[in-house]
N, CA, C and O atoms as a Tripos MOL2 file, in Angstrom:
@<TRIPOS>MOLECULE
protein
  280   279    70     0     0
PROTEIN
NO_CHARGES

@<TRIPOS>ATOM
      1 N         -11.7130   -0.8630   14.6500 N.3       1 UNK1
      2 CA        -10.7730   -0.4040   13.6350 C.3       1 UNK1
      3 C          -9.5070   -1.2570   13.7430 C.2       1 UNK1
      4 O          -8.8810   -1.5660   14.7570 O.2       1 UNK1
      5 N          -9.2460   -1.6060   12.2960 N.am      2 UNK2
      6 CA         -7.7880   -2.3580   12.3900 C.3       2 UNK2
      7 C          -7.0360   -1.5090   12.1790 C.2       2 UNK2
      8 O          -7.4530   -0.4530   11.7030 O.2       2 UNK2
      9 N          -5.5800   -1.7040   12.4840 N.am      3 UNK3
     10 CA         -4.2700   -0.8260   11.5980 C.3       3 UNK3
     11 C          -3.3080   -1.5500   10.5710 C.2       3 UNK3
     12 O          -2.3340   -2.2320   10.8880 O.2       3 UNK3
     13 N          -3.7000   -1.3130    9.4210 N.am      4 UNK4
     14 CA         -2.6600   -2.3460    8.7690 C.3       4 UNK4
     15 C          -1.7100   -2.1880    8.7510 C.2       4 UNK4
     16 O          -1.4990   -0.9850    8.9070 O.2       4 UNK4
     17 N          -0.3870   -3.0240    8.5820 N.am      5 UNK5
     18 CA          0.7120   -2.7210    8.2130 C.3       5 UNK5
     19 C           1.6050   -4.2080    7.4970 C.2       5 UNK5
     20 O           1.4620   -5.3830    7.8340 O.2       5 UNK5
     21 N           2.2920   -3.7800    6.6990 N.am      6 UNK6
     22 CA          2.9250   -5.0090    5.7210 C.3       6 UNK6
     23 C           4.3020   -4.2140    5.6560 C.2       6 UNK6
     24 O           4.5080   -3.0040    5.5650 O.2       6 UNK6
     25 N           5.4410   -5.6190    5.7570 N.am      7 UNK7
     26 CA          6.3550   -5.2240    4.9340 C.3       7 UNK7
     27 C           6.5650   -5.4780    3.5860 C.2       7 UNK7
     28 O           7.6530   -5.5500    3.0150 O.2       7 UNK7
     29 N           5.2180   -5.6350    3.0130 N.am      8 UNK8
     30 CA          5.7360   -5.4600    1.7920 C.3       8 UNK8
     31 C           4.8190   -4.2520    0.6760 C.2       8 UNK8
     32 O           4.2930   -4.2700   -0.4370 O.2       8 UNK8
     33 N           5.0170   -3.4080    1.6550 N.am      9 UNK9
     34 CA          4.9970   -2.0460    1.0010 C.3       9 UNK9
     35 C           5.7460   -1.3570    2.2390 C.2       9 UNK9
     36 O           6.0320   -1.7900    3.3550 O.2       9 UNK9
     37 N           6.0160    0.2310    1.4390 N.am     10 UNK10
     38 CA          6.8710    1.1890    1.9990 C.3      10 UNK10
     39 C           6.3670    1.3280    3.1900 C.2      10 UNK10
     40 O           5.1380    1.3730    3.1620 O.2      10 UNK10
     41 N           6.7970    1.4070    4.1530 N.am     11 UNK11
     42 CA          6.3320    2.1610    5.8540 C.3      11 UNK11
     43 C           6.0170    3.5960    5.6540 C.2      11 UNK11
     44 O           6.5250    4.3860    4.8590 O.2      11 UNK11
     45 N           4.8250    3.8300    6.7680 N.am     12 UNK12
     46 CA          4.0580    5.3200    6.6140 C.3      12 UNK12
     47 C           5.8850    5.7480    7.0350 C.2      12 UNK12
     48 O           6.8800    5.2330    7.5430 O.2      12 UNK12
     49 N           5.3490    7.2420    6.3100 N.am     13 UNK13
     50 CA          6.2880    8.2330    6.6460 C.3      13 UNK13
     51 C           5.2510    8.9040    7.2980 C.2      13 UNK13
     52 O           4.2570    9.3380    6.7160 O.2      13 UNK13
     53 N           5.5400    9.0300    8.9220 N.am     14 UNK14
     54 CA          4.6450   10.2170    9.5260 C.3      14 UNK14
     55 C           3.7790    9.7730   10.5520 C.2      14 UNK14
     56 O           4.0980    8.7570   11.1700 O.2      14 UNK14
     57 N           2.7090   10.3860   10.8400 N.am     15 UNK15
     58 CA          2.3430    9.6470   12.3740 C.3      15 UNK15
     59 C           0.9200    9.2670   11.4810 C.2      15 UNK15
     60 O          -0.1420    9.8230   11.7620 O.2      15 UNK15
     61 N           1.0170    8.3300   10.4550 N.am     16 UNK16
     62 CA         -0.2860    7.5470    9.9450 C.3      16 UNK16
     63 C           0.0170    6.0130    9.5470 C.2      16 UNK16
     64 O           1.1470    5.5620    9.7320 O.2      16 UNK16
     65 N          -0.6490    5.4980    9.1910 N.am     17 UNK17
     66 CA         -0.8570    4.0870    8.6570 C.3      17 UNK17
     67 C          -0.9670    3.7540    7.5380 C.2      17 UNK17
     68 O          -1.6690    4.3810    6.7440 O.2      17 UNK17
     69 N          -0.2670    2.6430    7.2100 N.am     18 UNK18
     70 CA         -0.4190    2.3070    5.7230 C.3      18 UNK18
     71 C          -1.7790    1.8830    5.5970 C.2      18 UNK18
     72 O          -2.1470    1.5890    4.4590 O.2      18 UNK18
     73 N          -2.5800    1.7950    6.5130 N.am     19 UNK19
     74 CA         -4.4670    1.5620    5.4200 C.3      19 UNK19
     75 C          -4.8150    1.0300    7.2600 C.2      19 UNK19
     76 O          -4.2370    0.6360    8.2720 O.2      19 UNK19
     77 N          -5.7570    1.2700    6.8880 N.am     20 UNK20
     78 CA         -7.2450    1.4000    8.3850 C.3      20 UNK20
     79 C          -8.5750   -0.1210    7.3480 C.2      20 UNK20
     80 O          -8.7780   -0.3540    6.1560 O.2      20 UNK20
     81 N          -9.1060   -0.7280    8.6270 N.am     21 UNK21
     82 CA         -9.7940   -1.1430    8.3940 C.3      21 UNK21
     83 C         -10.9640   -0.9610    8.9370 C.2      21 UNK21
     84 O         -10.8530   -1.6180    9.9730 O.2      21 UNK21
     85 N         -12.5950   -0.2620    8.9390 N.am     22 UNK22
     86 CA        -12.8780   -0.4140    9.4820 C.3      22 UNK22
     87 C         -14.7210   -0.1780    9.0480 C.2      22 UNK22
     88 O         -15.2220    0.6770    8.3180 O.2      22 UNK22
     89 N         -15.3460   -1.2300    9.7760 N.am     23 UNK23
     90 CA        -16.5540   -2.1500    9.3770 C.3      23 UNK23
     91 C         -16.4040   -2.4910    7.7690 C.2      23 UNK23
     92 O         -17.2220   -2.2620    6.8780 O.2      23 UNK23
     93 N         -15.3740   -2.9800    7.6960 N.am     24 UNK24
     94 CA        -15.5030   -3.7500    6.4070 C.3      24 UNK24
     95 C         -14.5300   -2.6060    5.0110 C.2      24 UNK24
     96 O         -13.9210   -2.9480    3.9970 O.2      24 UNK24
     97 N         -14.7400   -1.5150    5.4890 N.am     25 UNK25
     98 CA        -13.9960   -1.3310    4.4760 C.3      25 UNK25
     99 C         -12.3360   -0.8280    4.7550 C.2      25 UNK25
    100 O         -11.9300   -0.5880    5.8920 O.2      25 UNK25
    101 N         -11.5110   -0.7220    3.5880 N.am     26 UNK26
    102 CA        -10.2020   -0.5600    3.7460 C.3      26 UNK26
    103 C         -10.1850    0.4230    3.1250 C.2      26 UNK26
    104 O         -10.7200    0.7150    2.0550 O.2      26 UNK26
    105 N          -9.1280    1.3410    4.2500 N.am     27 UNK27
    106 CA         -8.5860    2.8060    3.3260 C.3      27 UNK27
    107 C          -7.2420    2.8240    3.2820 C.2      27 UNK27
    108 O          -6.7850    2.3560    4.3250 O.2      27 UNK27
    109 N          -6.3660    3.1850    2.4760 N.am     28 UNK28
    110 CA         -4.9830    2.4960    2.0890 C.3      28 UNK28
    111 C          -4.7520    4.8070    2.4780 C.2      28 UNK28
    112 O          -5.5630    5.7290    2.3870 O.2      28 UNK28
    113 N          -3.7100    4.7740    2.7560 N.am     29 UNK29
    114 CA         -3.0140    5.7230    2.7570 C.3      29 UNK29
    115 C          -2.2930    5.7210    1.3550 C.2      29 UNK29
    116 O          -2.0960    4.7480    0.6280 O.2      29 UNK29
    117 N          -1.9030    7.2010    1.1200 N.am     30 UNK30
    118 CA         -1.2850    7.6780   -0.5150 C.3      30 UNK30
    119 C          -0.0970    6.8810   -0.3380 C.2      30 UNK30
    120 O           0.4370    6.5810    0.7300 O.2      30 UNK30
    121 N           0.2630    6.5670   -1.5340 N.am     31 UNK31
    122 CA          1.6470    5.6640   -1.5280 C.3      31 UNK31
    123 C           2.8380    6.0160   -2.5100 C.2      31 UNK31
    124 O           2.5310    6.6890   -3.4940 O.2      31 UNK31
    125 N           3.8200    5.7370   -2.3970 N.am     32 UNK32
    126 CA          4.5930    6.2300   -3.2530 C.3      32 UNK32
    127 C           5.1780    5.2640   -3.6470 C.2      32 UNK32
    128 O           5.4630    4.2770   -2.9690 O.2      32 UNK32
    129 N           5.4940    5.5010   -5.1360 N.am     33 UNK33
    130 CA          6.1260    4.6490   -5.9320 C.3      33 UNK33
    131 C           7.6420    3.8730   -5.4950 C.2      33 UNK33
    132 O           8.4640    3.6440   -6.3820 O.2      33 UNK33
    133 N           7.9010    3.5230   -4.1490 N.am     34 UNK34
    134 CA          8.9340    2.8780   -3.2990 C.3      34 UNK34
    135 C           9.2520    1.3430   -3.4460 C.2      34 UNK34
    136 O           8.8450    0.7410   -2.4530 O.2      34 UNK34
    137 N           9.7530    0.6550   -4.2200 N.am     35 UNK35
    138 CA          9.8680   -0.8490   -3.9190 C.3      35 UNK35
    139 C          10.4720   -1.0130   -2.6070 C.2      35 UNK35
    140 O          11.5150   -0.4260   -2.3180 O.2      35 UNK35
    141 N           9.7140   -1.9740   -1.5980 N.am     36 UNK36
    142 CA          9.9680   -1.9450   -0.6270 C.3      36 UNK36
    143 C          11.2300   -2.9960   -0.3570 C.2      36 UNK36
    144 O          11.7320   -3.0620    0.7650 O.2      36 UNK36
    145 N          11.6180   -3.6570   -1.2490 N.am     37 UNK37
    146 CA         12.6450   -4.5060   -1.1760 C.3      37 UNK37
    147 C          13.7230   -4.5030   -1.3370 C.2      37 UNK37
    148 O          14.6540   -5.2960   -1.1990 O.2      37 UNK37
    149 N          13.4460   -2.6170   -1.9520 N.am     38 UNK38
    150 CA         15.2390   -2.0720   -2.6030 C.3      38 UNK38
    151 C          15.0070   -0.4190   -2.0910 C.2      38 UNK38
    152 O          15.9340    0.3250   -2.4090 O.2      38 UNK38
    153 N          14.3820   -0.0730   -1.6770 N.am     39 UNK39
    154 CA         14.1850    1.1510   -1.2360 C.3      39 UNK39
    155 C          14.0680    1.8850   -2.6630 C.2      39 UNK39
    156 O          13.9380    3.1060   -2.5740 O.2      39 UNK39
    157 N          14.0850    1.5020   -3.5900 N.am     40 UNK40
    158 CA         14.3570    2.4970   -5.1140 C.3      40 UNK40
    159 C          12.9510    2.5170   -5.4800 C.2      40 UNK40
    160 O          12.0570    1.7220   -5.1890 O.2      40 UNK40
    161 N          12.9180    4.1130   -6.5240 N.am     41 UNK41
    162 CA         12.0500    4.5260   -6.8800 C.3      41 UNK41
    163 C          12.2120    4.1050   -8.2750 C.2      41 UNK41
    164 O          13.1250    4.5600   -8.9640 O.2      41 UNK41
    165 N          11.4170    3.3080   -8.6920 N.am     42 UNK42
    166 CA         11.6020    3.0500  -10.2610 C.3      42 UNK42
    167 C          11.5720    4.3460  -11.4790 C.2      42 UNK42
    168 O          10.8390    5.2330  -11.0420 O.2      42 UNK42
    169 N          12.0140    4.6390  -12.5560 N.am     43 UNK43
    170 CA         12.5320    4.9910  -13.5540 C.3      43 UNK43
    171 C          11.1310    5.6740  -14.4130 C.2      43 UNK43
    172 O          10.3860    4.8220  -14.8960 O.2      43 UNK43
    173 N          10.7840    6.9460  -14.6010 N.am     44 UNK44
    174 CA          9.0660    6.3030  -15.5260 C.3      44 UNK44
    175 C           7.9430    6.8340  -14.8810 C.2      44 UNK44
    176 O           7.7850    6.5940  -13.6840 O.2      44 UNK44
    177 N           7.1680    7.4970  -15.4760 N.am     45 UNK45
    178 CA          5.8070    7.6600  -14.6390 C.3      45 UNK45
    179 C           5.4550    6.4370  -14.7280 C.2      45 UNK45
    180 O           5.2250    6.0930  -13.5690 O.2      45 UNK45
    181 N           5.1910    5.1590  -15.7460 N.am     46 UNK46
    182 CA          4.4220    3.9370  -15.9890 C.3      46 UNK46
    183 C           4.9220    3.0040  -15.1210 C.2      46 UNK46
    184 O           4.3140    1.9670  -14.8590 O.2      46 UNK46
    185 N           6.4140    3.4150  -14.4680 N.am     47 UNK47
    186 CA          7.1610    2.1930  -13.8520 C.3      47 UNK47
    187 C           6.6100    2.7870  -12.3080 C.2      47 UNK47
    188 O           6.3310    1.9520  -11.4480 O.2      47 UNK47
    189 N           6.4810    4.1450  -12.0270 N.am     48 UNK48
    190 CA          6.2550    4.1490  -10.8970 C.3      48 UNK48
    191 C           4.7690    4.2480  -10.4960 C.2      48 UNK48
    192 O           4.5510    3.8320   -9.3580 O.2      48 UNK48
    193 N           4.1310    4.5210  -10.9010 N.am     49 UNK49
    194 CA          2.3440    3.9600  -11.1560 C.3      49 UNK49
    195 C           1.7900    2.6360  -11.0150 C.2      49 UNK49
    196 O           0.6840    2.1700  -10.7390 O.2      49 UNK49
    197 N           3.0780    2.1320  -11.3350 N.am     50 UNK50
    198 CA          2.7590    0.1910  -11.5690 C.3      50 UNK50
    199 C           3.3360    0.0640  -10.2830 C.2      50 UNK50
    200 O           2.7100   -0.7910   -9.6560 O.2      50 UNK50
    201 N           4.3240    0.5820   -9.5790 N.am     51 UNK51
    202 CA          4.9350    0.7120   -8.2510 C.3      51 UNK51
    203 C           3.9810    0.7750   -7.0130 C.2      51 UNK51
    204 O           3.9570    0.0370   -6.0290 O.2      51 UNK51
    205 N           3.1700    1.8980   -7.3370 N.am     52 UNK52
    206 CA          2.5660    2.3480   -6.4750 C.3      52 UNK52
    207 C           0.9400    1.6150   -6.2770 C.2      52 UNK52
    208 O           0.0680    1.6710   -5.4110 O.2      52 UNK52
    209 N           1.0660    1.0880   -7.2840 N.am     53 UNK53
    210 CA         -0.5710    0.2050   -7.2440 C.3      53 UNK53
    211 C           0.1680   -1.4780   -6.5850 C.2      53 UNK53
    212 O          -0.1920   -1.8850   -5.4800 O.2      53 UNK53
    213 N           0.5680   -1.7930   -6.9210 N.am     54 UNK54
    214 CA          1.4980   -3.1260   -6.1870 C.3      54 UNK54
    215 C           1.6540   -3.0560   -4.6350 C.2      54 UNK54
    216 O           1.4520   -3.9890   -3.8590 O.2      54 UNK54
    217 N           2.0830   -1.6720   -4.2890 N.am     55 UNK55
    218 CA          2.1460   -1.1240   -2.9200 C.3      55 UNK55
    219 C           0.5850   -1.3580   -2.5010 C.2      55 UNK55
    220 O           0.4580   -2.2460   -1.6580 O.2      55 UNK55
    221 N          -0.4560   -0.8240   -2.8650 N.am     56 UNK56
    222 CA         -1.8270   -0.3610   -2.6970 C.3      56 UNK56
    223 C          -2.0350   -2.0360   -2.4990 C.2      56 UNK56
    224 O          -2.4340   -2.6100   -1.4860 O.2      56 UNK56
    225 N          -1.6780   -2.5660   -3.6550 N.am     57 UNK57
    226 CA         -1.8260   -4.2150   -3.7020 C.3      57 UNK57
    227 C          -1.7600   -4.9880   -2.3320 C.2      57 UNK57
    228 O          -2.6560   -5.6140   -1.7670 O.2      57 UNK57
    229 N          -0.3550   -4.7580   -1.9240 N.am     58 UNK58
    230 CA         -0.2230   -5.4620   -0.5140 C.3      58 UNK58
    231 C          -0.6200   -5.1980    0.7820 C.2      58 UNK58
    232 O          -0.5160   -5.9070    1.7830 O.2      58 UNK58
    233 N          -1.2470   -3.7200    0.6000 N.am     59 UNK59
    234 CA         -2.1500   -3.5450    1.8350 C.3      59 UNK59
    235 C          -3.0860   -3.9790    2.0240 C.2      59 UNK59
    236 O          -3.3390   -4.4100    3.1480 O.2      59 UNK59
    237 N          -4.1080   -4.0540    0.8700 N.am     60 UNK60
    238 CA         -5.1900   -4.6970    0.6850 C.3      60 UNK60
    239 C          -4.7640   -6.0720    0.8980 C.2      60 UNK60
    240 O          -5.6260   -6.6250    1.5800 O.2      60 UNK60
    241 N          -3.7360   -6.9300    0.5910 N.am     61 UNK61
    242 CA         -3.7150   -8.1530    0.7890 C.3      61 UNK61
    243 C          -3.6840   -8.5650    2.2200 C.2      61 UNK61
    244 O          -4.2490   -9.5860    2.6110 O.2      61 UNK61
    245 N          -2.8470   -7.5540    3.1980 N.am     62 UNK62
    246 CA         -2.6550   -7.8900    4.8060 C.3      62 UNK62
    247 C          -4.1770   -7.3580    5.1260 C.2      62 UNK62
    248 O          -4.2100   -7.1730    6.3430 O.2      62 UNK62
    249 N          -5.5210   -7.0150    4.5130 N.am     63 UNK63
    250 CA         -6.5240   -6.9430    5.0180 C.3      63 UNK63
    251 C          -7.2330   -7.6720    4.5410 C.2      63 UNK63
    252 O          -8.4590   -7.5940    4.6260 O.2      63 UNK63
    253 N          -6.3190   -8.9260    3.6640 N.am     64 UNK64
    254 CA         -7.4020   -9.7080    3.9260 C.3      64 UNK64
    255 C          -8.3300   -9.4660    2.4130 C.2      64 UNK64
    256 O          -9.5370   -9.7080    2.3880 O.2      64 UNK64
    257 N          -7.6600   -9.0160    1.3280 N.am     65 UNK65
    258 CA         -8.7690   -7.9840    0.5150 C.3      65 UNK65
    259 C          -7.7270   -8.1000   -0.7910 C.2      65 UNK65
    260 O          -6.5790   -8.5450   -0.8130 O.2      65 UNK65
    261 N          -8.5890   -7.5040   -1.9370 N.am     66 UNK66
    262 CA         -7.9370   -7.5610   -3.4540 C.3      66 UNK66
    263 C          -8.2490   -6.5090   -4.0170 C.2      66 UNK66
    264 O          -8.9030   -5.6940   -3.3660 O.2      66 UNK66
    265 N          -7.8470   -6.1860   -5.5000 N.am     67 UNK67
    266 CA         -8.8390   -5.2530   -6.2310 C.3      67 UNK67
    267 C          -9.5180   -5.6260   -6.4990 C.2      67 UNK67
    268 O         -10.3160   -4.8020   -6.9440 O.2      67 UNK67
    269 N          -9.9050   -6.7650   -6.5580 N.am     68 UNK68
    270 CA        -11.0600   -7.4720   -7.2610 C.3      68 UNK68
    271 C         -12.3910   -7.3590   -6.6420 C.2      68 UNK68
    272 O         -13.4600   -7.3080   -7.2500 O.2      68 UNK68
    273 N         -12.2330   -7.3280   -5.5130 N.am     69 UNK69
    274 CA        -13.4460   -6.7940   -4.2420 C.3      69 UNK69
    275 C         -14.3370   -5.4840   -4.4440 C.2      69 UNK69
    276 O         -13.7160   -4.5210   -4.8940 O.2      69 UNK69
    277 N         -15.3700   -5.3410   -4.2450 N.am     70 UNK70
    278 CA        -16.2730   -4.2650   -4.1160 C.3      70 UNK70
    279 C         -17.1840   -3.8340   -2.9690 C.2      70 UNK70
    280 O         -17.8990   -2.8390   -3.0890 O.2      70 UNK70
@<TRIPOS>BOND
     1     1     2 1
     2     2     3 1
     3     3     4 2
     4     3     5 am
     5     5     6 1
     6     6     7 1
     7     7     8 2
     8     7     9 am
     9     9    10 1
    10    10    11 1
    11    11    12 2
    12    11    13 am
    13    13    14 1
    14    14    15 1
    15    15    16 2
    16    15    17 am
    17    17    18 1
    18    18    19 1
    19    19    20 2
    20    19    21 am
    21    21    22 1
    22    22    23 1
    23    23    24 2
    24    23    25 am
    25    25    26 1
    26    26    27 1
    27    27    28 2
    28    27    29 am
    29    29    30 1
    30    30    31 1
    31    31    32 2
    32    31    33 am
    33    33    34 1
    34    34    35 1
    35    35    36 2
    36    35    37 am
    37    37    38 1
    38    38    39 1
    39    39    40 2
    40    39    41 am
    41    41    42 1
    42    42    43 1
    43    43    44 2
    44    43    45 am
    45    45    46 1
    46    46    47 1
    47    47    48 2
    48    47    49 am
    49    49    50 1
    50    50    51 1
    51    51    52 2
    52    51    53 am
    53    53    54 1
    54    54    55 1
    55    55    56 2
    56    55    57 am
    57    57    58 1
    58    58    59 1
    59    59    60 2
    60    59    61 am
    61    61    62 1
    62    62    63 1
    63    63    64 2
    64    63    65 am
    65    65    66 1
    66    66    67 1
    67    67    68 2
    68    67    69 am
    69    69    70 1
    70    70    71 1
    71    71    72 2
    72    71    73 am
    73    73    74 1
    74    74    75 1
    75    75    76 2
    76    75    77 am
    77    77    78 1
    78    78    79 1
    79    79    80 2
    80    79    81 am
    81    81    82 1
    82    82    83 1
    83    83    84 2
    84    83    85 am
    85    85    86 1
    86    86    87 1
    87    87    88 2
    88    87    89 am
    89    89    90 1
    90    90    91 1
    91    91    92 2
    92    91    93 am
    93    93    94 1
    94    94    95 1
    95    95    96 2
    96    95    97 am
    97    97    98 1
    98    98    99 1
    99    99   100 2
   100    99   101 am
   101   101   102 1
   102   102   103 1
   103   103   104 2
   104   103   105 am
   105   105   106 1
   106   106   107 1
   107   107   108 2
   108   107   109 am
   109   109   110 1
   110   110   111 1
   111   111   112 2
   112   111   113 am
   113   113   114 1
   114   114   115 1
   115   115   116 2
   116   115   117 am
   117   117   118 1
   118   118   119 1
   119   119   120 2
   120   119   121 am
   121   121   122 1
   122   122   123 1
   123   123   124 2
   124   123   125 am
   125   125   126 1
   126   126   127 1
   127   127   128 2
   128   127   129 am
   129   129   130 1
   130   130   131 1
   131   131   132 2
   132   131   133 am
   133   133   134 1
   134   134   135 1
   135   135   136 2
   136   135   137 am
   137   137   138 1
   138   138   139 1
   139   139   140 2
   140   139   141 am
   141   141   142 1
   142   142   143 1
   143   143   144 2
   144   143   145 am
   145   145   146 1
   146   146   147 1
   147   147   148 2
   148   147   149 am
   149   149   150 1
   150   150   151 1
   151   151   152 2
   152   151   153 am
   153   153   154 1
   154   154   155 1
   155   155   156 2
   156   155   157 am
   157   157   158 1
   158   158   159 1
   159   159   160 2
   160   159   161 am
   161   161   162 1
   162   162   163 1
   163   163   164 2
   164   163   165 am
   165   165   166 1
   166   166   167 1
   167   167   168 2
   168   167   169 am
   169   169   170 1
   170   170   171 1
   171   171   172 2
   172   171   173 am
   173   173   174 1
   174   174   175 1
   175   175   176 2
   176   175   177 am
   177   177   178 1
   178   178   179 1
   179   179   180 2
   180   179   181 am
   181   181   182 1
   182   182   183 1
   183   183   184 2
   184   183   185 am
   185   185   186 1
   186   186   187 1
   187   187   188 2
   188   187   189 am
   189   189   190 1
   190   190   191 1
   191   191   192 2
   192   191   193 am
   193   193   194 1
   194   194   195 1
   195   195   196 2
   196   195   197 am
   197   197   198 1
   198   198   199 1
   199   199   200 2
   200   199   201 am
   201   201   202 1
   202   202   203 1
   203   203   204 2
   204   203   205 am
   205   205   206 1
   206   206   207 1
   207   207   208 2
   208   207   209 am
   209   209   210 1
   210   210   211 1
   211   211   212 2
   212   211   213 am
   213   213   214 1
   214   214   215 1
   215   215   216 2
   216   215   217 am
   217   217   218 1
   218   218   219 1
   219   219   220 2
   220   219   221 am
   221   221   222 1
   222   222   223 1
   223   223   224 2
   224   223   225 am
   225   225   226 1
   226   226   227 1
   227   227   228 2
   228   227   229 am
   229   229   230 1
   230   230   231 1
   231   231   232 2
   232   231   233 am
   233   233   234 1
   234   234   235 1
   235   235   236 2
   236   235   237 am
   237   237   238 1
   238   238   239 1
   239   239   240 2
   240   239   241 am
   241   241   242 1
   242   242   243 1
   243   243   244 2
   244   243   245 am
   245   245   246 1
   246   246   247 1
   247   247   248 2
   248   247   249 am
   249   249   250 1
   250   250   251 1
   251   251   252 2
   252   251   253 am
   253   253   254 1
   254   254   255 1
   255   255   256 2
   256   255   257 am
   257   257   258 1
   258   258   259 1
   259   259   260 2
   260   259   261 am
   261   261   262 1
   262   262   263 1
   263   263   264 2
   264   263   265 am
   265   265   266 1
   266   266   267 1
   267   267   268 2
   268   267   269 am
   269   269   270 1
   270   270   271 1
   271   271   272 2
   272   271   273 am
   273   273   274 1
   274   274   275 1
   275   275   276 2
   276   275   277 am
   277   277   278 1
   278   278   279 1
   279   279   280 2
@<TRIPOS>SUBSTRUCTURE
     1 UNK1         2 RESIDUE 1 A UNK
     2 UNK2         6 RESIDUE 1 A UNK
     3 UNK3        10 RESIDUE 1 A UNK
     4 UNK4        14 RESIDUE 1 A UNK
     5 UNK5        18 RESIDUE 1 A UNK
     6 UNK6        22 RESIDUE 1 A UNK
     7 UNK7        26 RESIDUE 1 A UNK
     8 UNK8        30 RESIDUE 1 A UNK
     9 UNK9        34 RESIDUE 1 A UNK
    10 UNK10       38 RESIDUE 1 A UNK
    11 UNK11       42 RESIDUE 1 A UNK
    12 UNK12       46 RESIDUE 1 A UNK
    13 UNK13       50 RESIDUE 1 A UNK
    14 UNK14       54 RESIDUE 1 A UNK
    15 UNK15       58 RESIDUE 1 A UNK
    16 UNK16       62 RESIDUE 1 A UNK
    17 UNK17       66 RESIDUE 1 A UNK
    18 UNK18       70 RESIDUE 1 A UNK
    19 UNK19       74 RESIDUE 1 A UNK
    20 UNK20       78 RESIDUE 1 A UNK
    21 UNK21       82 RESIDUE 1 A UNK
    22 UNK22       86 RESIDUE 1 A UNK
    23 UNK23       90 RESIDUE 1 A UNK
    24 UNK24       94 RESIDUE 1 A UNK
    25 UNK25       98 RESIDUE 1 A UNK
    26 UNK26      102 RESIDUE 1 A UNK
    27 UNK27      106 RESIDUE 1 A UNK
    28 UNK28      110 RESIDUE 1 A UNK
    29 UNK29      114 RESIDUE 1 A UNK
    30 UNK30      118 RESIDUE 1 A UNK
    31 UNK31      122 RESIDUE 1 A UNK
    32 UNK32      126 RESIDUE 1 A UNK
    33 UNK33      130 RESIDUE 1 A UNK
    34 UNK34      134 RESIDUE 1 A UNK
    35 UNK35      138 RESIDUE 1 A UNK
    36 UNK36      142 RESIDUE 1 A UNK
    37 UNK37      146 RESIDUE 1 A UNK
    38 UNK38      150 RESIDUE 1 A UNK
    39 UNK39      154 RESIDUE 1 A UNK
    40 UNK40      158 RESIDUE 1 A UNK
    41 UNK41      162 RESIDUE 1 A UNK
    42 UNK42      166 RESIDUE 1 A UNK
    43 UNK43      170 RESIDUE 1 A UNK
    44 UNK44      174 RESIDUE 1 A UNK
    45 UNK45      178 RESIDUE 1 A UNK
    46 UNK46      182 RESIDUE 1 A UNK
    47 UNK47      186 RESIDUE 1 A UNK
    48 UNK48      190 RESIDUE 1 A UNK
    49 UNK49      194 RESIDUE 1 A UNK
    50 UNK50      198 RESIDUE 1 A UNK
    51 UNK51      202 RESIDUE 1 A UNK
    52 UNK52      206 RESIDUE 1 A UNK
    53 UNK53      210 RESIDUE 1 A UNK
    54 UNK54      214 RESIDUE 1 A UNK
    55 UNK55      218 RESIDUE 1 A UNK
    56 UNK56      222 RESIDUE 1 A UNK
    57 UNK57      226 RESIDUE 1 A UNK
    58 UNK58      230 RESIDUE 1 A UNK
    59 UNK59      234 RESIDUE 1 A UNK
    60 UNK60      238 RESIDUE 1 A UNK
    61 UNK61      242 RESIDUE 1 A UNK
    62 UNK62      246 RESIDUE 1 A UNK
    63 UNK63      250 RESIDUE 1 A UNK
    64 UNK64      254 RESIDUE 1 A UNK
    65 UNK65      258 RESIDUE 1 A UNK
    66 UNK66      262 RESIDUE 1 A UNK
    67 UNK67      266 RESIDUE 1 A UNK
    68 UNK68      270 RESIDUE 1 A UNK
    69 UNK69      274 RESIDUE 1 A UNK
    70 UNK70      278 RESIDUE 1 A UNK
């Protein structure tokens, strides 16, 4: 098992991980709509949805991984 972690999504709040890797697949912990570069919560369900998948985005990227993957 890996433990991911990126700064470029929000840090777990709590005693978990931003996403686990393990035999191949990635599980991203719930995320919240946080830009990690300003601490702000964007404006919008659409702004913070698009927030929160970007987040999801960069975990998958420190594993190595995309959405594009199956």
């Amino acid at each position: 098992m890996l433990l991911l972690n990126t700064d470029q999504a929000p840090g777990a709040i709590g005693p978990y991980s931003q996403g686990v890797e393990v035999n191949g697949f990635v599980i991203t912990s719930g995320q919240i709509p946080v830009d990690p570069t300003t601490s702000e919560i964007p404006k919008g369900i659409a702004a913070q949805a698009e927030q929160c998948c970007k987040n999801v985005g960069a975990i998958l990227d420190a594993a190595g991984s995309e959405f594009r993957k199956r």
